[in-house]
N, C-alpha and C positions, 0 to 999 in steps of 0.2 A: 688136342685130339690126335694128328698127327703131326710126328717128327721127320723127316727127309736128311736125312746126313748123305754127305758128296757122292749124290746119287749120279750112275753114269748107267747107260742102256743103251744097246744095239741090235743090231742083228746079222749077224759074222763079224767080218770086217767094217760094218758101216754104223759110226756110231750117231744115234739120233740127239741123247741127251749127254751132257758133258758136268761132269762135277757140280749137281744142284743140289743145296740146302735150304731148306723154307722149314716153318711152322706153320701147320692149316690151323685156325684157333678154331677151338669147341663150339656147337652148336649158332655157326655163325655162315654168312654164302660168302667165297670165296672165288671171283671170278679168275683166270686163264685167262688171258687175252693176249691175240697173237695171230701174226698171217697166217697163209694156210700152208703146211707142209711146217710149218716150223718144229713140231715135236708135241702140239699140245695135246692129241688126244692119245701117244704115247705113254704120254708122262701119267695121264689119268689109268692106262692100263698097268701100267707097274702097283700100283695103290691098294688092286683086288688082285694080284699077283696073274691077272689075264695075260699078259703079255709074255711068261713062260708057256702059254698053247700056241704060242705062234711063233715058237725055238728062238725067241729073245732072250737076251741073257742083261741081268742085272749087276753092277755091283753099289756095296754100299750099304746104307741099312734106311729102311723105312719102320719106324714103329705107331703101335696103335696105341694108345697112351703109354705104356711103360714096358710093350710086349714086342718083340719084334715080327714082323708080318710073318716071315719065313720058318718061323715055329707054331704057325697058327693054321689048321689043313685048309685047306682051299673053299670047300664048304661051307667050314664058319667062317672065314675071313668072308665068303660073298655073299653069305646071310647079314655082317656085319656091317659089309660096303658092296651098297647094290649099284646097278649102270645104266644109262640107260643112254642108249647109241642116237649115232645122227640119224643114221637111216630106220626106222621103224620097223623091227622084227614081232614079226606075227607067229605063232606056232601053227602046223596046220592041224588046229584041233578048233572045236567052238569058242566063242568069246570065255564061257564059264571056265571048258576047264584052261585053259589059257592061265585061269589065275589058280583055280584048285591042283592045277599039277605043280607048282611051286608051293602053294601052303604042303601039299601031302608029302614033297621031295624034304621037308621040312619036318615032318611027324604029326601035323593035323590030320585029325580024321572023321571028327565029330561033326555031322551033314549040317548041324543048327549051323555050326562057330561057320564051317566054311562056304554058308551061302552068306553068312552073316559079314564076314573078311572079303567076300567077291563084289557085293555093295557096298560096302563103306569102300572101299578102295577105287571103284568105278567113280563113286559120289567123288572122290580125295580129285582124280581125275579128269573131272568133269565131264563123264562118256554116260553114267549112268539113267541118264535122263532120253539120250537117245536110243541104246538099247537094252533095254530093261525088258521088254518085249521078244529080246531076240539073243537071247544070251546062249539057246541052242544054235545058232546060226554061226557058219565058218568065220570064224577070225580074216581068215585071208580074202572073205567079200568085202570088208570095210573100206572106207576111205583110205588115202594115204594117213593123215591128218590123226583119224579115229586111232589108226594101228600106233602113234606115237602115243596117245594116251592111253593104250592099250598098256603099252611096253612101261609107260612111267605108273598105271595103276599095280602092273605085276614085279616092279621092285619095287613099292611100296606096301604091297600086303603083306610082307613079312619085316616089319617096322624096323627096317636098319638105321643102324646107330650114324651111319655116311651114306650120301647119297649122290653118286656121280654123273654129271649130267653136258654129256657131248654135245655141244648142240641140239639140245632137244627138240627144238618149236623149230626147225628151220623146214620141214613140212606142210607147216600149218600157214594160214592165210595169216592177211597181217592184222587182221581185227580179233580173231581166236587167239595169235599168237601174243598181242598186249594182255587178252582174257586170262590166259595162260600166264604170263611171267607174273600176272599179280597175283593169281591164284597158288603160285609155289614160291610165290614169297609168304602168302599165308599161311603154307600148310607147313614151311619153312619154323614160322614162330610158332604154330600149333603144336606142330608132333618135335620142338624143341631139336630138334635133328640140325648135321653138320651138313653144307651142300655147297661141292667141288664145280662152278660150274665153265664150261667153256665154251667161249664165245672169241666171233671174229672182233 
């Protein structure tokens, strides 16, 4: 799925990653493990080529099966390898469109498909059960917890073919959080999907 040739990254003078090659294999979880500050959620930002918004510079080649990232625009490479951060990003808009400004940034615009993709993807995240009732309500009133399943249901509505996952659960309580790992190990072999994930 991906290939990493003598990938090296920085930012000016200060270099984070140094000459790295791997193979991620195909629809399979591939954990990152690593202290903290070592480069690992770095190295996940080169991948969706995020790490050029923050005047990092790459070299090297990264490709997506046979394509190299850097010939691929930015867009589709993040509809193709979505992320989903340590820290829990909420937009400050309602829960709904939270997930309908990404299906429409996307070219959905059929009101069925996209209540239809704002539930299934809540259900994929296990949020949908608590607000179903309240999907006009601010995103940014939710738990810390709620806003991480927030953030993993809105890269999941647009079914990427990679799914990068910073630390995700480190939010979440410790009984949610085991609910959680086995729940995207499920949705892992369900929607056949590749999943980058990092952990300490």
């Amino acid at each position: 799925m991906l290939t990493i040739e003598h990938l090296n990254c920085g930012y000016g003078k200060h270099e984070i990653l140094h000459d790295i090659s791997v193979t991620i294999p195909d629809k399979k979880i591939t954990a990152i493990v690593g202290q903290s500050g070592c480069g690992k959620t770095t190295f996940l930002k080169t991948l969706n080529r995020m790490v050029e918004e923050e005047q990092g510079y790459t070299t090297g080649k990264i490709s997506l099966g046979n394509t190299d990232i850097k010939s691929i625009s930015k867009e589709t490479l993040r509809s193709r390898i979505g992320m989903v951060f340590q820290q829990p990003i909420a937009f400050p808009h309602s829960i709904e469109k939270n997930l309908t400004y990404v299906l429409k940034y996307y070219g959905i615009r059929d009101k069925k498909v996209l209540s239809e993709k704002v539930e299934e993807s809540l259900k994929k995240a296990k949020l949908y059960e608590e607000v179903k009732d309240q999907l006009k309500k601010s995103a940014l009133k939710l738990s810390g917890g709620q806003k991480q399943r927030l953030a993993i249901a809105r890269s999941l509505c647009v079914n990427p073919e990679i799914l990068l996952l910073d630390e995700p659960l480190g939010a979440l309580d410790l009984k949610l959080r085991k609910e959680m790992q086995l729940e995207l190990k499920r949705l892992q072999r369900e929607m056949n999907i590749t999943f980058i994930y990092v952990t300490h």
